[in-house]
C-alpha positions as CSV (number, residue, x, y, z in Angstrom):
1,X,0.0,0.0,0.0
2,X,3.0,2.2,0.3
3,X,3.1,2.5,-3.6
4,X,-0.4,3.8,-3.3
5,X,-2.3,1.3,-5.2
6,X,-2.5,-2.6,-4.9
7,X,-2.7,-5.7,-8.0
8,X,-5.9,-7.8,-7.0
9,X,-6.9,-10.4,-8.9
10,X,-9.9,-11.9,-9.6
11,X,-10.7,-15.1,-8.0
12,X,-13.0,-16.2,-10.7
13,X,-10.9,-15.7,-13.9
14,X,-8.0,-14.9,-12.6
15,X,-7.6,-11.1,-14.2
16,X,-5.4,-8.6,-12.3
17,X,-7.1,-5.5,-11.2
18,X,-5.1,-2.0,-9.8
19,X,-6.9,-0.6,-7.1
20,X,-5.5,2.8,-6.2
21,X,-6.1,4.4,-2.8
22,X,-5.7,8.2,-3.6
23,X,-8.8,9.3,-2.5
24,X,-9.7,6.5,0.4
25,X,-10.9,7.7,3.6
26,X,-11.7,4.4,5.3
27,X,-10.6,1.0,4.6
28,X,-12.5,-1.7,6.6
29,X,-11.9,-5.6,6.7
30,X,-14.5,-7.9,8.0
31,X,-13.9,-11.0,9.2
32,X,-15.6,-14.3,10.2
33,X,-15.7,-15.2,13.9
34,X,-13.7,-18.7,14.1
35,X,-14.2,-18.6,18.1
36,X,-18.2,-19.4,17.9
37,X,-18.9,-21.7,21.0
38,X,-22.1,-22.9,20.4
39,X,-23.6,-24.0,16.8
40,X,-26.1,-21.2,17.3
41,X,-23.4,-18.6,17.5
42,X,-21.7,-20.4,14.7
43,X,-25.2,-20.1,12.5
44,X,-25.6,-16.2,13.6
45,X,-22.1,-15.3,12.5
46,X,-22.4,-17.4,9.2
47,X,-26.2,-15.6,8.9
48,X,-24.6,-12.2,9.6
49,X,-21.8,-13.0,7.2
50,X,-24.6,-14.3,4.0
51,X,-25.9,-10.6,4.6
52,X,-22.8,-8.8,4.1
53,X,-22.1,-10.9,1.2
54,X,-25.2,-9.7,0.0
55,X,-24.2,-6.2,0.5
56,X,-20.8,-5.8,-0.2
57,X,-21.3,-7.8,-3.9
58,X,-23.0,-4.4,-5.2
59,X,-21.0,-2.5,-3.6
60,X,-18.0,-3.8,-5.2
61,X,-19.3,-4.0,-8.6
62,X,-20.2,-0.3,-8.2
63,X,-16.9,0.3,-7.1
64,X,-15.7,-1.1,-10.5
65,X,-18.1,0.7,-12.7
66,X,-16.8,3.7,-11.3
67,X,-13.0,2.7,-11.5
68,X,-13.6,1.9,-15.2
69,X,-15.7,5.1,-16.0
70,X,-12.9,6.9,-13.5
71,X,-10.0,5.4,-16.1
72,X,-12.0,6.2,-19.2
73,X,-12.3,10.1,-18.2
74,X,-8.8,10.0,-17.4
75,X,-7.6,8.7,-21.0
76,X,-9.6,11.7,-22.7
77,X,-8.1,13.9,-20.5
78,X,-4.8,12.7,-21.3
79,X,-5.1,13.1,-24.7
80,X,-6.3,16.9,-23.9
81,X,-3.3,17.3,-22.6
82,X,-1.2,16.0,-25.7
């Protein structure tokens, strides 16, 4: 993250993607409770998770929308520049 940007790829085809972090504010990681003592607070944290997965999968195809309309801006405007 030093170099401002990260290479993710894709788990599903395998396609790099450069996420840069020059205008992030908040980064936040979620993860899954492993320490669930009971099978009910296993089936709550797994239920909690579904939901997030349910969120977060717009949200991160939103976020790529606007990193590809982002990059496609920023070609026109680099051939203003020229």
């Amino acid at each position: 993250m030093k170099k401002g940007y990260l290479k993710w790829k894709n788990p599903f085809n395998g396609v790099p993607l450069y996420v840069a972090f020059e205008n992030t504010r908040l980064i936040v990681f979620g993860l899954k409770s492993q320490r669930a003592e009971t099978i009910e607070k296993f089936l709550n944290s797994t239920i909690a998770d579904m939901v997030m997965s349910m969120i977060g999968i717009p949200l991160a195809i939103l976020t790529v929308m606007i990193i590809k309309s982002y990059s496609l801006k920023e070609e026109k405007l680099e051939e203003l520049e020229m």
